[in-house]
C-alpha positions in Angstrom: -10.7 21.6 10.1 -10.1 24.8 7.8 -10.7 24.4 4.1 -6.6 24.8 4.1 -6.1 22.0 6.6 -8.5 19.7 4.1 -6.6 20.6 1.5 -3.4 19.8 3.1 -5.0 16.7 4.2 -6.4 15.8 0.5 -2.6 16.5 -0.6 -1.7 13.4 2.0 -4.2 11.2 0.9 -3.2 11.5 -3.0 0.4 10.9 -2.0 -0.3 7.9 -0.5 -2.6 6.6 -3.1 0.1 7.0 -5.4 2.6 5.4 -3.4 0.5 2.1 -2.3 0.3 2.0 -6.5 3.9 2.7 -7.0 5.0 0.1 -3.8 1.9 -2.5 -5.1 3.4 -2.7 -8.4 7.1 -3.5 -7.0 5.9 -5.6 -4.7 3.7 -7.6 -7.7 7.4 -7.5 -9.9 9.0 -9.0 -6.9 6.4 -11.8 -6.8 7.0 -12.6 -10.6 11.0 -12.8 -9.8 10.9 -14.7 -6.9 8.4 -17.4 -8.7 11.0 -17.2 -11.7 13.6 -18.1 -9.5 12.3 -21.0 -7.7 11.3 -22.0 -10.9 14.8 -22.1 -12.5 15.7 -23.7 -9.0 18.0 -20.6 -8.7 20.9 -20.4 -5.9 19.4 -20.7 -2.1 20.8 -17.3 -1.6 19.7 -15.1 -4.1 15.8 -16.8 -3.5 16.3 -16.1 -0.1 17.6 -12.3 -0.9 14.7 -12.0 -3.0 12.4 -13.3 -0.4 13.9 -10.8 2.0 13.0 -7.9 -0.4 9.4 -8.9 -1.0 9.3 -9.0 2.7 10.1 -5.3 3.3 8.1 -4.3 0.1 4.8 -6.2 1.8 5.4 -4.6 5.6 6.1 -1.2 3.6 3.0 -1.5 1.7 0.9 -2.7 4.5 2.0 0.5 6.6 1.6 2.7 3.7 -2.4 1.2 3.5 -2.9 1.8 7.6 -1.7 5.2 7.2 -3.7 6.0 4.2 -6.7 4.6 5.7 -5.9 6.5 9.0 -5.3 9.9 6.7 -8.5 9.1 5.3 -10.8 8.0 8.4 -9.5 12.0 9.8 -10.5 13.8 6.1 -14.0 12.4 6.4 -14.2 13.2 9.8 -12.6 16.7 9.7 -13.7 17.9 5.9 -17.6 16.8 5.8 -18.8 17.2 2.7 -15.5 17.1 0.9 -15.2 14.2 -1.9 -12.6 12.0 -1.2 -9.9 12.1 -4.0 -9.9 9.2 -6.6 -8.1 5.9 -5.0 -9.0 7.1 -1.2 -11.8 5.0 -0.7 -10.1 1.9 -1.3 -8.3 2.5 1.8 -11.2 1.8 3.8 -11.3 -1.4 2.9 -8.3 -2.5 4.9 -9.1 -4.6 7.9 -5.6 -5.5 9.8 -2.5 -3.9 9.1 -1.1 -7.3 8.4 -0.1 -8.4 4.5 -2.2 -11.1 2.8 0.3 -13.9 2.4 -1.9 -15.5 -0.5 -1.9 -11.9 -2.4 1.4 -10.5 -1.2 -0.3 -6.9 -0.1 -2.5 -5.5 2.5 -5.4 -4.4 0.3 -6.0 -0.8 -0.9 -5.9 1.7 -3.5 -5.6 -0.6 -6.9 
């Protein structure tokens, strides 16, 4: 890969760490108003819309962490030698693509 392919690459990678940040703290304010909610025994329906939010915010951020970890995998394979910008690594630590219902996110960049 040419040095300006890397850095286009590198460019990728640092968007998506800050994006798994950005969607991993909505996702975590989610969590806190959906446990407010059922806590305050809140209407069915706005729990449930809720629940249907954090639901798309987990599947977003687990796609977000495959393709970060897939954007990564190709950097290191394509720009030897070439540090890996600060978050990127963390993105090799995802195993499935799946969310982790006990955390609410797939793993990554934290």
């Amino acid at each position: 890969m040419a040095i300006d392919d890397c850095a286009r690459q590198r460019s990728i990678i640092e968007s998506s760490v800050a994006e798994f940040k950005n969607l991993t703290a909505a996702t975590k304010r989610t969590e806190k108003q959906l446990a407010a909610l059922k806590a305050a025994h809140a209407d069915p329906q706005a729990i449930a819309s809720v629940e249907e939010r954090l639901s798309a915010e987990q599947e977003q951020l687990a796609e977000t962490a495959v393709a970060g970890k897939a954007a990564v995998e190709e950097y290191q394979g394509e720009c030897v030698g070439q540090p890996l910008p600060p978050g990127a690594a963390e993105f090799l630590t995802i195993d499935a693509p799946a969310t982790d219902p006990g955390r609410g996110t797939a793993g990554g960049p934290s």
